[in-house]
Biopython code that builds the backbone (N, CA, C, O; Angstrom):
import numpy as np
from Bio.PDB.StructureBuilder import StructureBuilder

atoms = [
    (1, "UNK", "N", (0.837, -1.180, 0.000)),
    (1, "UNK", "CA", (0.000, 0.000, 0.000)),
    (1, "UNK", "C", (0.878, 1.239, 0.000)),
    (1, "UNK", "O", (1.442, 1.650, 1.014)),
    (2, "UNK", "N", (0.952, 1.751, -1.072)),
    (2, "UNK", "CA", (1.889, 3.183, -1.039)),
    (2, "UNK", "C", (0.407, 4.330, -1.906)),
    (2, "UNK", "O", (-0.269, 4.312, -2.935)),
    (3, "UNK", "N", (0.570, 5.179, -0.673)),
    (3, "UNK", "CA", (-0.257, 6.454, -0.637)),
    (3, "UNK", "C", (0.437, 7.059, -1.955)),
    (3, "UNK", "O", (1.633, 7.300, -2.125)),
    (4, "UNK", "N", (-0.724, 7.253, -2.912)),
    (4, "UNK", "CA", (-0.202, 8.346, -3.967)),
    (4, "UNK", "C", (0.688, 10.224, -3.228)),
    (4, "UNK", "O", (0.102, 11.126, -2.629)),
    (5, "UNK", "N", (1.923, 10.161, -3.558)),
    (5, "UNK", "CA", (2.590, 10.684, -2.933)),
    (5, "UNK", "C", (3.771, 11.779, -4.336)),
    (5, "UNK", "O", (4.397, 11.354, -5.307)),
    (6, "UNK", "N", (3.639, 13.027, -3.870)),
    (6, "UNK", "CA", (4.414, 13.859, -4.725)),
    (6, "UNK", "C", (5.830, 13.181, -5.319)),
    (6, "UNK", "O", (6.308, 13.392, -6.434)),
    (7, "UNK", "N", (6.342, 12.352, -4.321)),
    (7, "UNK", "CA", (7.309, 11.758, -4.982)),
    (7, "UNK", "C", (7.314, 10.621, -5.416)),
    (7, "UNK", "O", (8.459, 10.282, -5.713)),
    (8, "UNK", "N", (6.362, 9.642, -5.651)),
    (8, "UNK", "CA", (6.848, 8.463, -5.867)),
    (8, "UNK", "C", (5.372, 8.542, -7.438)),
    (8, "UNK", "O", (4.152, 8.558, -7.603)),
    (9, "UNK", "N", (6.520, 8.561, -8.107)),
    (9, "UNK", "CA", (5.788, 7.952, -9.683)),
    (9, "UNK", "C", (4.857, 6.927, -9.767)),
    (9, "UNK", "O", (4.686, 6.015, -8.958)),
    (10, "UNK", "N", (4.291, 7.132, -10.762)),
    (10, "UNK", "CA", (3.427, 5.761, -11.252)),
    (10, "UNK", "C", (3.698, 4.851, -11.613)),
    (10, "UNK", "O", (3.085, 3.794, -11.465)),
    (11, "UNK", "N", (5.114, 5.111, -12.424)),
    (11, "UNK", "CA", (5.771, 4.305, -12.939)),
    (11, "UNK", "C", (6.627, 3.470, -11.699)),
    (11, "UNK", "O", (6.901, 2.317, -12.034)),
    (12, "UNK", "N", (6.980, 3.766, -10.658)),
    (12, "UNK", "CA", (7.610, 2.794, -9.759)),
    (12, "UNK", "C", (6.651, 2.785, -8.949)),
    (12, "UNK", "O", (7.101, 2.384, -7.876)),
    (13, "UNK", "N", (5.611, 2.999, -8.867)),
    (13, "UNK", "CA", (4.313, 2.477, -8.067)),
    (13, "UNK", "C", (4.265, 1.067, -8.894)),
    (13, "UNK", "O", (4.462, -0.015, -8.342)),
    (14, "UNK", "N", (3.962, 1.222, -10.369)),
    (14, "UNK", "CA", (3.702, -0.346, -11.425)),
    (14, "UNK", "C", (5.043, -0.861, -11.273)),
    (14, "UNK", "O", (5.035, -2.068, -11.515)),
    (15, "UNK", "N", (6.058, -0.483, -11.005)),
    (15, "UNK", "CA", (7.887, -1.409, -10.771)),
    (15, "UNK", "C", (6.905, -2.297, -9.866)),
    (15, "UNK", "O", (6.390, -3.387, -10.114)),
    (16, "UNK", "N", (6.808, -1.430, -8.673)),
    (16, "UNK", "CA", (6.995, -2.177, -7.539)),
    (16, "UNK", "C", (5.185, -2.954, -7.153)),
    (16, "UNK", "O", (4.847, -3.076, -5.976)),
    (17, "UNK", "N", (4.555, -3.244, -7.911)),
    (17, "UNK", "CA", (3.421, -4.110, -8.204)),
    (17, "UNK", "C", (3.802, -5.455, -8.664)),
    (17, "UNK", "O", (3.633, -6.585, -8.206)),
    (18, "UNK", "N", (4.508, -4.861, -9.973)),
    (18, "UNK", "CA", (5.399, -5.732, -10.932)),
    (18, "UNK", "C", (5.712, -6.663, -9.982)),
    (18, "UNK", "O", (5.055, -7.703, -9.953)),
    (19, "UNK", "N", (6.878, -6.423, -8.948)),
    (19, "UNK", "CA", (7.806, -7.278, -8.420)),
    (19, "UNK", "C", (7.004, -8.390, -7.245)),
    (19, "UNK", "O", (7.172, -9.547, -6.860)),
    (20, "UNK", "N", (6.384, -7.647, -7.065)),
    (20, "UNK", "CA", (5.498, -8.353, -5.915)),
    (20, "UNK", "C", (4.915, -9.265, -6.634)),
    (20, "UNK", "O", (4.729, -10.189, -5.842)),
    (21, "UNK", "N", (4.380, -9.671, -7.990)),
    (21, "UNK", "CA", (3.771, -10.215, -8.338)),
    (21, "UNK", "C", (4.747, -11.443, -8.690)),
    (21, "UNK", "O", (4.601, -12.548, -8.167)),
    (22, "UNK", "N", (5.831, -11.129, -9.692)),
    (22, "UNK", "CA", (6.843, -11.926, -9.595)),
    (22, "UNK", "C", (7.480, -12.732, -8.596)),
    (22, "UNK", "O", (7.843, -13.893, -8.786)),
    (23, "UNK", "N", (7.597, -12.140, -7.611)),
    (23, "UNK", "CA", (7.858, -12.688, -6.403)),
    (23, "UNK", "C", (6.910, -13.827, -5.498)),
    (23, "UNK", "O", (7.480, -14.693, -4.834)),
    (24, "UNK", "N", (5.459, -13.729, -5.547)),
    (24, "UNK", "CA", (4.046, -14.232, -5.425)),
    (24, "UNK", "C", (4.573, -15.396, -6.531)),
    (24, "UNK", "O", (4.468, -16.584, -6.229)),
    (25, "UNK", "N", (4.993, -15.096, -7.484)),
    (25, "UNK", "CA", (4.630, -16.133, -8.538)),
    (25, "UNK", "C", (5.831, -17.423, -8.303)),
    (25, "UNK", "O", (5.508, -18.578, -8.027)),
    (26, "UNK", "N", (7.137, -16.992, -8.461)),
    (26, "UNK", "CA", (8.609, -17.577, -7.603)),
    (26, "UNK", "C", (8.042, -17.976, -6.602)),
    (26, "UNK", "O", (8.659, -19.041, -6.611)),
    (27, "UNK", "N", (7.198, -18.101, -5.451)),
    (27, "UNK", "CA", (7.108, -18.711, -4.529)),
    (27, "UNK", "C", (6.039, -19.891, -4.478)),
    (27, "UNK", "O", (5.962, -20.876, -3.744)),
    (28, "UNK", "N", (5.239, -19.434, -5.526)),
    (28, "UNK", "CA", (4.172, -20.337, -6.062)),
    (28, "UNK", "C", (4.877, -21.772, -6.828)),
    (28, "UNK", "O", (4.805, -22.975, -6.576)),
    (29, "UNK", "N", (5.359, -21.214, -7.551)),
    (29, "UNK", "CA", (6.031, -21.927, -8.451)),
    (29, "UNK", "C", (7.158, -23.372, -8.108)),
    (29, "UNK", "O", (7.322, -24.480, -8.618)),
    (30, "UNK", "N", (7.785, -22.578, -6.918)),
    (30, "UNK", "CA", (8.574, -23.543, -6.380)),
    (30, "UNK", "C", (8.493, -24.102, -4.764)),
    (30, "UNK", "O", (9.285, -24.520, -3.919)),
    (31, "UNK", "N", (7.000, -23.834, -4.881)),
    (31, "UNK", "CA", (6.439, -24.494, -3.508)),
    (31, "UNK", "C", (7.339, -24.237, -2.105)),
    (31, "UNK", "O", (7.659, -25.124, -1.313)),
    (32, "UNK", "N", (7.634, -22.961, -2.006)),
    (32, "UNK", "CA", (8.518, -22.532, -1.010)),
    (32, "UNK", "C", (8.054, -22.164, -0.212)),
    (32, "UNK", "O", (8.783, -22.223, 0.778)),
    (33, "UNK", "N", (6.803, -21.612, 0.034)),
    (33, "UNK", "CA", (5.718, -21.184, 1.093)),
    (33, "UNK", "C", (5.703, -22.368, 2.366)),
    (33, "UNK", "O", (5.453, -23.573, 2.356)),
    (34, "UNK", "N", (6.028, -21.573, 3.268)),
    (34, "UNK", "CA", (6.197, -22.661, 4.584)),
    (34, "UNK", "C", (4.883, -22.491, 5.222)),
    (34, "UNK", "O", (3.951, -23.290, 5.129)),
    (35, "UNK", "N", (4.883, -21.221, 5.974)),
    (35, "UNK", "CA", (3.788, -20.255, 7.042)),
    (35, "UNK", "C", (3.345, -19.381, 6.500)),
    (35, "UNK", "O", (3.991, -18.643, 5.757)),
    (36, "UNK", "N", (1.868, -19.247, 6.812)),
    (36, "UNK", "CA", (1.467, -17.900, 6.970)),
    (36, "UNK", "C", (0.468, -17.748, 8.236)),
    (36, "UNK", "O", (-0.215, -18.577, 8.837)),
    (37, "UNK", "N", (0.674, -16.228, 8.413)),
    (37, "UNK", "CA", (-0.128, -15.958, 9.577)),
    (37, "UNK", "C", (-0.447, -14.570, 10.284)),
    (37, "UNK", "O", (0.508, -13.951, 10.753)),
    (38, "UNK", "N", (-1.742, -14.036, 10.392)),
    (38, "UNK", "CA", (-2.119, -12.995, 10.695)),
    (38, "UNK", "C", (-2.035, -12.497, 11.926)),
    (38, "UNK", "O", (-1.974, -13.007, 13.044)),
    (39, "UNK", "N", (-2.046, -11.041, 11.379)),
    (39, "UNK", "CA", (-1.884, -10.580, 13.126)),
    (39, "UNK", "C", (-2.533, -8.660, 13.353)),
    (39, "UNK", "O", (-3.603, -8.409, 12.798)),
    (40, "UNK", "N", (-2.181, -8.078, 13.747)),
    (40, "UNK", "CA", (-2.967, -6.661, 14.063)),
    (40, "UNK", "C", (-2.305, -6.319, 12.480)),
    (40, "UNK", "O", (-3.025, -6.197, 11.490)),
    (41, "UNK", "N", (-1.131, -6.220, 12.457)),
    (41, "UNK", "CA", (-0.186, -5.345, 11.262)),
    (41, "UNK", "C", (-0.799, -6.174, 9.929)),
    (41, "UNK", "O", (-1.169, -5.434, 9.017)),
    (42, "UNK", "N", (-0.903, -7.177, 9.777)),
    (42, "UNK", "CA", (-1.295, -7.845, 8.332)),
    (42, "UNK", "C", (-0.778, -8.872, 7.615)),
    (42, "UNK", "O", (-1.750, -9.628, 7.621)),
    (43, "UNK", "N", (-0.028, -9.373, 7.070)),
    (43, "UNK", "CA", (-0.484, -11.008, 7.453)),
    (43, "UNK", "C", (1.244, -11.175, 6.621)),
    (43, "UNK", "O", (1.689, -10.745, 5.557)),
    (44, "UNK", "N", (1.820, -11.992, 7.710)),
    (44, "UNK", "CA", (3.023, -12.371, 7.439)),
    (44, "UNK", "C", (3.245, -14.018, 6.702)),
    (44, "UNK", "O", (2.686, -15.080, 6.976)),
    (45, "UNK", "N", (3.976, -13.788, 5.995)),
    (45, "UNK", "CA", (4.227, -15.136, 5.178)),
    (45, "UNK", "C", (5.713, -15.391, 5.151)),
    (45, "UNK", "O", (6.483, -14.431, 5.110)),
    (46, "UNK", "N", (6.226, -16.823, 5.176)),
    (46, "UNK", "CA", (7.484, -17.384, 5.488)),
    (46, "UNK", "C", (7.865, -18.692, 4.466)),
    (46, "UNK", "O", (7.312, -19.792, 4.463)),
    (47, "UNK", "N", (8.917, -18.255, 3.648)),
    (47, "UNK", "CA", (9.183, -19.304, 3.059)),
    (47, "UNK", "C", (10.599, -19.632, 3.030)),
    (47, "UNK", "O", (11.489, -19.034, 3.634)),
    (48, "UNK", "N", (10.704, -20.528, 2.354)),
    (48, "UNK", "CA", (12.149, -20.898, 2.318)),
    (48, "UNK", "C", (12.967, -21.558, 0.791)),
    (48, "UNK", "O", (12.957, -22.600, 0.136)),
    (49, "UNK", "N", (13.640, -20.195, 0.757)),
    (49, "UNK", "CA", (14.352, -19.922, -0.721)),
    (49, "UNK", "C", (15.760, -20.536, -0.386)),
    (49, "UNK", "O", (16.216, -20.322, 0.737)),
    (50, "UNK", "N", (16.271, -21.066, -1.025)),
    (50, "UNK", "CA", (17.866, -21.520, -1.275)),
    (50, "UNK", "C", (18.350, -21.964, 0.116)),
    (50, "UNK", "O", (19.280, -21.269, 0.525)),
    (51, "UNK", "N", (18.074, -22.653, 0.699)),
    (51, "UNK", "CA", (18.143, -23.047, 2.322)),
    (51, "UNK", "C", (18.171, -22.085, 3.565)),
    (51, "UNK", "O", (18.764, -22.229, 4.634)),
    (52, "UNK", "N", (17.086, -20.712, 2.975)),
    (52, "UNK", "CA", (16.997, -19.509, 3.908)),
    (52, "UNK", "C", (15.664, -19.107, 4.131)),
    (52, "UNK", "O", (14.837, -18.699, 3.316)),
    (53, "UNK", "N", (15.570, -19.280, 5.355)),
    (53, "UNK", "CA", (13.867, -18.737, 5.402)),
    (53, "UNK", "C", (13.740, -17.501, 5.623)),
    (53, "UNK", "O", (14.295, -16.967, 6.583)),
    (54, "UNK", "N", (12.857, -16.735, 4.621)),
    (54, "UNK", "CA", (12.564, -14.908, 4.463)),
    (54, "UNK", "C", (10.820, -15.165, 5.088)),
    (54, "UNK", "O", (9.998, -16.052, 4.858)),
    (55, "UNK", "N", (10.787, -14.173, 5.782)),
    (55, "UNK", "CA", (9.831, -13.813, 6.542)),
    (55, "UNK", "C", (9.504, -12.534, 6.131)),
    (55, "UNK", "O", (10.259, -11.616, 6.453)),
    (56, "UNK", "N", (8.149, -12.228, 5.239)),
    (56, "UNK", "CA", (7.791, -10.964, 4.852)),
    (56, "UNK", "C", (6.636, -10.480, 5.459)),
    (56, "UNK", "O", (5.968, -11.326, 6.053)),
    (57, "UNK", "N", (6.122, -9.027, 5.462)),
    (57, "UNK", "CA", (4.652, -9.048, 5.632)),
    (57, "UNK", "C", (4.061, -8.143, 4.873)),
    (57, "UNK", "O", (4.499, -7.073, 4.453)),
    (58, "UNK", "N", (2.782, -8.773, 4.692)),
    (58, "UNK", "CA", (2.057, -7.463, 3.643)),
    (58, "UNK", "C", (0.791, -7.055, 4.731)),
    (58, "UNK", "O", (0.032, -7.825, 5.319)),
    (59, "UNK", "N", (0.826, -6.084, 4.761)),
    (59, "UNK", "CA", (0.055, -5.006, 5.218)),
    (59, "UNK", "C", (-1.161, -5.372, 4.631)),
    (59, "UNK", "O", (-1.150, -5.850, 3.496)),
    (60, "UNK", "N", (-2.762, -5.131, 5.566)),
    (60, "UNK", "CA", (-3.824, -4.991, 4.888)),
    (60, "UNK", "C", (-3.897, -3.427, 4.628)),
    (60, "UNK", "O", (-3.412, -2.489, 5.261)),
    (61, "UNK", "N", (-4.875, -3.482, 3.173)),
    (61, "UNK", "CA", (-5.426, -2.399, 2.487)),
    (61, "UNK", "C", (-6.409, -1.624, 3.476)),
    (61, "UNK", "O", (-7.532, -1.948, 3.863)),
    (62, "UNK", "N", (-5.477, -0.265, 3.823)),
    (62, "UNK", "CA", (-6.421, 0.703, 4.544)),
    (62, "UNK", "C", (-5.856, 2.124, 4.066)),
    (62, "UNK", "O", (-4.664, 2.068, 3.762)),
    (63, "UNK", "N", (-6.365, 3.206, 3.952)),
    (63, "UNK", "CA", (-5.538, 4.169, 3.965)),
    (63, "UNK", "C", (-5.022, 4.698, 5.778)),
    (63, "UNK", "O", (-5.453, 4.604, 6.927)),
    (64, "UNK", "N", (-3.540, 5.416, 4.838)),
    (64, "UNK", "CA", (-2.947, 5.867, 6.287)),
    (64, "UNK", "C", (-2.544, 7.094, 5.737)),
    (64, "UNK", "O", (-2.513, 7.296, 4.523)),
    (65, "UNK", "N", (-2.204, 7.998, 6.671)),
    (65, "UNK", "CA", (-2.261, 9.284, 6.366)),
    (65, "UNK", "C", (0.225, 9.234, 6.891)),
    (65, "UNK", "O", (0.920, 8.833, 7.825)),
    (66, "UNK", "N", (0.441, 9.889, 5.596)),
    (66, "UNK", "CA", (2.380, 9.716, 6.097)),
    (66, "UNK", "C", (2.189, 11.003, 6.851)),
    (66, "UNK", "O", (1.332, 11.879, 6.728)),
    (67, "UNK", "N", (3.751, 10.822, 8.089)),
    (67, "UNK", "CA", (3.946, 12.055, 8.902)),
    (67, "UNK", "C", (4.823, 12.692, 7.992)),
    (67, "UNK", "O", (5.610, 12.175, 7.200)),
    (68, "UNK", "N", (4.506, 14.250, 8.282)),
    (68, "UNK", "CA", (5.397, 15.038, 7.526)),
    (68, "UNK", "C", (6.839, 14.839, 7.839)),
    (68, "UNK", "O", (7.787, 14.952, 7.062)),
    (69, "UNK", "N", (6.853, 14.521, 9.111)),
    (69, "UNK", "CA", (9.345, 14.174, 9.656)),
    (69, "UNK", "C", (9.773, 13.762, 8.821)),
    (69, "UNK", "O", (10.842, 14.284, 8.504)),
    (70, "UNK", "N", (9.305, 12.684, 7.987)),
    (70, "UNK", "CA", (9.840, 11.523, 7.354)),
    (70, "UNK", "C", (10.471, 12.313, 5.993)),
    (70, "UNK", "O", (9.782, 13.133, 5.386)),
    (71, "UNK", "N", (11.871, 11.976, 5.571)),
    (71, "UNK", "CA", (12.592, 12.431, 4.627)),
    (71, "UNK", "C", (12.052, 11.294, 3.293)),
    (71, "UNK", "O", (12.624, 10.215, 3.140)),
    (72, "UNK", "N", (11.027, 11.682, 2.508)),
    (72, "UNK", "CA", (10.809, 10.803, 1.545)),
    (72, "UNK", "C", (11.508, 10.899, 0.371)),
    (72, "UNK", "O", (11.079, 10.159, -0.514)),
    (73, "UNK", "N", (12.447, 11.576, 0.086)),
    (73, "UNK", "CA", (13.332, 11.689, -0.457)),
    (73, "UNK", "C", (14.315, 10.832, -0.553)),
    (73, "UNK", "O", (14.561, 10.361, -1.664)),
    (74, "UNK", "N", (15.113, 10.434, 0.617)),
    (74, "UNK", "CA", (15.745, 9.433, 0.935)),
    (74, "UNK", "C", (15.281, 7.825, 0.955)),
    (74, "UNK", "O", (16.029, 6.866, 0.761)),
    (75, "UNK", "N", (13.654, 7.781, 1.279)),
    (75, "UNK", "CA", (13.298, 6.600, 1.227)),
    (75, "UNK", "C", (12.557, 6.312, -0.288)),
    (75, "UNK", "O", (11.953, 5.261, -0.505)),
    (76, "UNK", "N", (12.696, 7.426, -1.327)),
    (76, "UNK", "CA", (12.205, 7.223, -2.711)),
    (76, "UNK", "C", (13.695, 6.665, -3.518)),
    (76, "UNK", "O", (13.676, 6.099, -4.611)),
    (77, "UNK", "N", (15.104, 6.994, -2.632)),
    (77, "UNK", "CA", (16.062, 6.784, -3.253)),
    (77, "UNK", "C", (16.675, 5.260, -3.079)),
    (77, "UNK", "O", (17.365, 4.612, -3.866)),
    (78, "UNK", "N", (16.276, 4.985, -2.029)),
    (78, "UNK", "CA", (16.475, 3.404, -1.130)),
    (78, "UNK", "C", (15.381, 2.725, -1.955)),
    (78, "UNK", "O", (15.760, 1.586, -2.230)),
    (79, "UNK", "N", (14.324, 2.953, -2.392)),
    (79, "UNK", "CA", (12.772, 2.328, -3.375)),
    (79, "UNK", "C", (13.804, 2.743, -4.557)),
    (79, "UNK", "O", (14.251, 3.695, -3.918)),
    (80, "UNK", "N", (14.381, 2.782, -5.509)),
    (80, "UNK", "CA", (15.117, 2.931, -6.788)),
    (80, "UNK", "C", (16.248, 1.853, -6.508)),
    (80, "UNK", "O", (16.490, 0.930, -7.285)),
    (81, "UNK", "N", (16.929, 2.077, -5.282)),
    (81, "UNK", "CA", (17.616, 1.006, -5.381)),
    (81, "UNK", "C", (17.313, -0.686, -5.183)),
    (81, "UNK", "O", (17.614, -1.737, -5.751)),
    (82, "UNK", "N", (16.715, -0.343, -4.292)),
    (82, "UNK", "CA", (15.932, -1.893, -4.335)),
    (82, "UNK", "C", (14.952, -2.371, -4.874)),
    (82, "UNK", "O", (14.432, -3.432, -4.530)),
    (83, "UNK", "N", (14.525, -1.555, -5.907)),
    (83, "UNK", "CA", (13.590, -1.879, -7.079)),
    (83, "UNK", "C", (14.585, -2.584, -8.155)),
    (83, "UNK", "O", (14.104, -3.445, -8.893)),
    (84, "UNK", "N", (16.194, -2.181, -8.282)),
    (84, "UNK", "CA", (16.620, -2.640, -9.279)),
    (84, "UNK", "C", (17.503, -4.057, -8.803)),
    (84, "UNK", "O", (17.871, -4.946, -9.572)),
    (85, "UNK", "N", (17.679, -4.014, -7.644)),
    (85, "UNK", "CA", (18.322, -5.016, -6.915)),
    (85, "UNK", "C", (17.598, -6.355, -6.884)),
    (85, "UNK", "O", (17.936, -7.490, -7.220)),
    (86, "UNK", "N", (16.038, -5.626, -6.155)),
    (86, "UNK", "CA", (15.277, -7.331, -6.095)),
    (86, "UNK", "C", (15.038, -7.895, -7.308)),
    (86, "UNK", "O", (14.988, -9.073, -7.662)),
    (87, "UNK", "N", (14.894, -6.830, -7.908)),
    (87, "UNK", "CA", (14.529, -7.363, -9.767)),
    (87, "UNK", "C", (15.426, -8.233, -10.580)),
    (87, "UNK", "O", (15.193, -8.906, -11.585)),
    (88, "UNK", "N", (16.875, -7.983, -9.651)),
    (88, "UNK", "CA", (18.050, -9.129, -10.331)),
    (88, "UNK", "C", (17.681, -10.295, -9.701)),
    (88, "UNK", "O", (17.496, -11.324, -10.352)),
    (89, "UNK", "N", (17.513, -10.236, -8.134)),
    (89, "UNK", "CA", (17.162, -11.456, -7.962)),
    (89, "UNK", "C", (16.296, -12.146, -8.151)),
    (89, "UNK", "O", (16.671, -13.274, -8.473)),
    (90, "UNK", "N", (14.735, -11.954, -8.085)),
    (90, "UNK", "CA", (13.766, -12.277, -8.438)),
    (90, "UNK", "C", (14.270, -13.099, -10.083)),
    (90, "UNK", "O", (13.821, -14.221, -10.315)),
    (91, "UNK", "N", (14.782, -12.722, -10.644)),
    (91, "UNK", "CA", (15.042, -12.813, -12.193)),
    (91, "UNK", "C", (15.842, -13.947, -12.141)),
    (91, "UNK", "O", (15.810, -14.757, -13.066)),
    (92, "UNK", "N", (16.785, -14.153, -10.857)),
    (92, "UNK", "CA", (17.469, -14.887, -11.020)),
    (92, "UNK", "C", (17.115, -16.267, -10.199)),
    (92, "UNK", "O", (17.715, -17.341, -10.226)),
    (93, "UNK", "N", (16.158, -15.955, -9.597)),
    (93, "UNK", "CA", (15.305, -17.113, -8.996)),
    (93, "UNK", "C", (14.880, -18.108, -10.075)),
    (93, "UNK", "O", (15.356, -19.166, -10.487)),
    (94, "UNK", "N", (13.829, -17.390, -10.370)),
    (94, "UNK", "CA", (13.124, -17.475, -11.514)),
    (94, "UNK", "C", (13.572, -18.006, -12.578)),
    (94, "UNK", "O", (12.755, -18.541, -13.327)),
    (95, "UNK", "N", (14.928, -18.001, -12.915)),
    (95, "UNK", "CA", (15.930, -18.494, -13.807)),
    (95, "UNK", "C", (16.173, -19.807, -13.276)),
    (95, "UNK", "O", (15.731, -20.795, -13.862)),
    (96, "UNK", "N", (16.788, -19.893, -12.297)),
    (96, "UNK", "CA", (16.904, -21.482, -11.617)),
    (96, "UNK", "C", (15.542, -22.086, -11.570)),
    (96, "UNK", "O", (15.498, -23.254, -11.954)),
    (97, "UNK", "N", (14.400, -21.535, -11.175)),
    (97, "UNK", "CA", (13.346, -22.668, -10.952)),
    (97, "UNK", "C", (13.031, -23.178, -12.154)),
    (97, "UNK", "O", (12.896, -24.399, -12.243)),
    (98, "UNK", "N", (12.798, -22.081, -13.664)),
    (98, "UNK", "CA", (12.952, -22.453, -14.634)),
    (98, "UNK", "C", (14.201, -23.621, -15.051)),
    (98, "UNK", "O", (13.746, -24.673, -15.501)),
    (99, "UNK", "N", (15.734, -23.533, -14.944)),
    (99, "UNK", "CA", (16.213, -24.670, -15.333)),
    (99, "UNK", "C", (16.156, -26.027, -14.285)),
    (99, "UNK", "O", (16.785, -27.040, -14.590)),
    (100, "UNK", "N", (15.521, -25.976, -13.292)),
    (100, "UNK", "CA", (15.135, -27.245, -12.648)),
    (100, "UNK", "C", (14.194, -28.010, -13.388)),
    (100, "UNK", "O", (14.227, -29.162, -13.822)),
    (101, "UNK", "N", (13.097, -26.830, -13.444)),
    (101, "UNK", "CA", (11.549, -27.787, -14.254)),
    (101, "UNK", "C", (12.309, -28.225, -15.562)),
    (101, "UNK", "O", (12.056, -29.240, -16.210)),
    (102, "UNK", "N", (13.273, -27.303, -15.841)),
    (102, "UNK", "CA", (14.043, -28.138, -17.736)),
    (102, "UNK", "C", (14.035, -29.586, -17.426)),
    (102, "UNK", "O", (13.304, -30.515, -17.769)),
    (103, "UNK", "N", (15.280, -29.462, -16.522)),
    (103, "UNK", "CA", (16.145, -30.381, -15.763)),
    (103, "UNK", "C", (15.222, -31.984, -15.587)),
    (103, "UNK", "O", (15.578, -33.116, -15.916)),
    (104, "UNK", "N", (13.973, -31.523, -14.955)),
    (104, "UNK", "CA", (13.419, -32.879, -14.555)),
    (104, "UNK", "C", (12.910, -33.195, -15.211)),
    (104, "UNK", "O", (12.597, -34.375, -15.046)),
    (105, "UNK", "N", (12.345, -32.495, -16.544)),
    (105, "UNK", "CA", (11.769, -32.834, -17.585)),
    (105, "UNK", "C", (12.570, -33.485, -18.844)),
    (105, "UNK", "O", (12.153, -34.135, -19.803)),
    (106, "UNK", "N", (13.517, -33.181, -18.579)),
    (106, "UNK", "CA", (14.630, -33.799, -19.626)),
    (106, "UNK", "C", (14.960, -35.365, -19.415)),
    (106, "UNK", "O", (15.078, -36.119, -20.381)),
    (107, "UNK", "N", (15.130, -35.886, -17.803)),
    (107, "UNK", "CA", (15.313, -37.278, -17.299)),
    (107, "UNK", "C", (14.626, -38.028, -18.244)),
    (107, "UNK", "O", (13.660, -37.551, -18.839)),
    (108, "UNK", "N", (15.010, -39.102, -18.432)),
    (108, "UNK", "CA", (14.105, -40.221, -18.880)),
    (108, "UNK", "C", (13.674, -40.912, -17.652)),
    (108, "UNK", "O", (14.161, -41.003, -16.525)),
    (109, "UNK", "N", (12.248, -41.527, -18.407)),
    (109, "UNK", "CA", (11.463, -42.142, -17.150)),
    (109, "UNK", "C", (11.775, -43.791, -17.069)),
    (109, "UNK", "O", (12.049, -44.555, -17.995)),
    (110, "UNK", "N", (11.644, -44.055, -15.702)),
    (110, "UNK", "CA", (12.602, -45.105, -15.546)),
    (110, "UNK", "C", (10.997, -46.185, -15.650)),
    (110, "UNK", "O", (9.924, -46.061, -15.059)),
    (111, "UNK", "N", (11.384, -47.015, -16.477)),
    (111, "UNK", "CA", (10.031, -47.941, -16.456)),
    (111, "UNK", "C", (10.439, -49.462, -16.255)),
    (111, "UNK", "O", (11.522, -49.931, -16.602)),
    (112, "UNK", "N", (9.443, -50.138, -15.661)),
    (112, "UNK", "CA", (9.422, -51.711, -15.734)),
    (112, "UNK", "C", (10.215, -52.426, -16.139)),
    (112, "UNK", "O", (10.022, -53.641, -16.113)),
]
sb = StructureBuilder()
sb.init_structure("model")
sb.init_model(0)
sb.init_chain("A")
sb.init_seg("    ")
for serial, (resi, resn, name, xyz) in enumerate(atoms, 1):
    if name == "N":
        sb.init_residue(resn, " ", resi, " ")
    sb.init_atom(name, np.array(xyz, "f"), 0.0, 1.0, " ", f" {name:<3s}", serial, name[0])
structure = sb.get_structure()
């Protein structure tokens, strides 16, 4: 949930949709989803990628109003960088789960 905000584009509003979805999909895909589980903040999910368990949470859909302190400047510049960062990895997930499914599909099947 990111509040339409003077600084943050549309265009990395749709990046960062993009990635989430990709990411949703990488976890789908390679049955990595361990836990999930709700709580006041919104509902945390736990899986386990490359023998590491990442623990994320997504927030339920409400509006919230941002405090003015907050330097969004700095946190629009940290969102550019890790928009281009997760996007390697995600990509590169995604790349391995793809040459696994090759991989097992290539075996011959062992019969009778």
């Amino acid at each position: 949930n990111i509040e339409a905000h003077k600084f943050l584009t549309m265009r990395q509003h749709q990046q960062c949709q993009e990635l989430i979805d990709k990411w949703n999909n990488f976890v789908i895909r390679s049955h990595a989803l361990r836990k999930v589980f709700f709580t006041i903040k919104g509902i945390y999910f736990q899986a386990e990628v490359s023998g590491e368990t990442i623990t994320w949470l997504c927030p339920y859909e409400f509006t919230t109003t941002l405090p003015k302190t907050v330097d969004y400047g700095v946190m629009i510049a940290f969102l550019e960088y890790y928009l281009v960062h997760l996007g390697f990895v995600v990509f590169k997930l995604h790349h391995d789960v793809q040459k696994q499914e090759r991989d097992e599909e290539s075996k011959p099947e062992v019969t009778d």
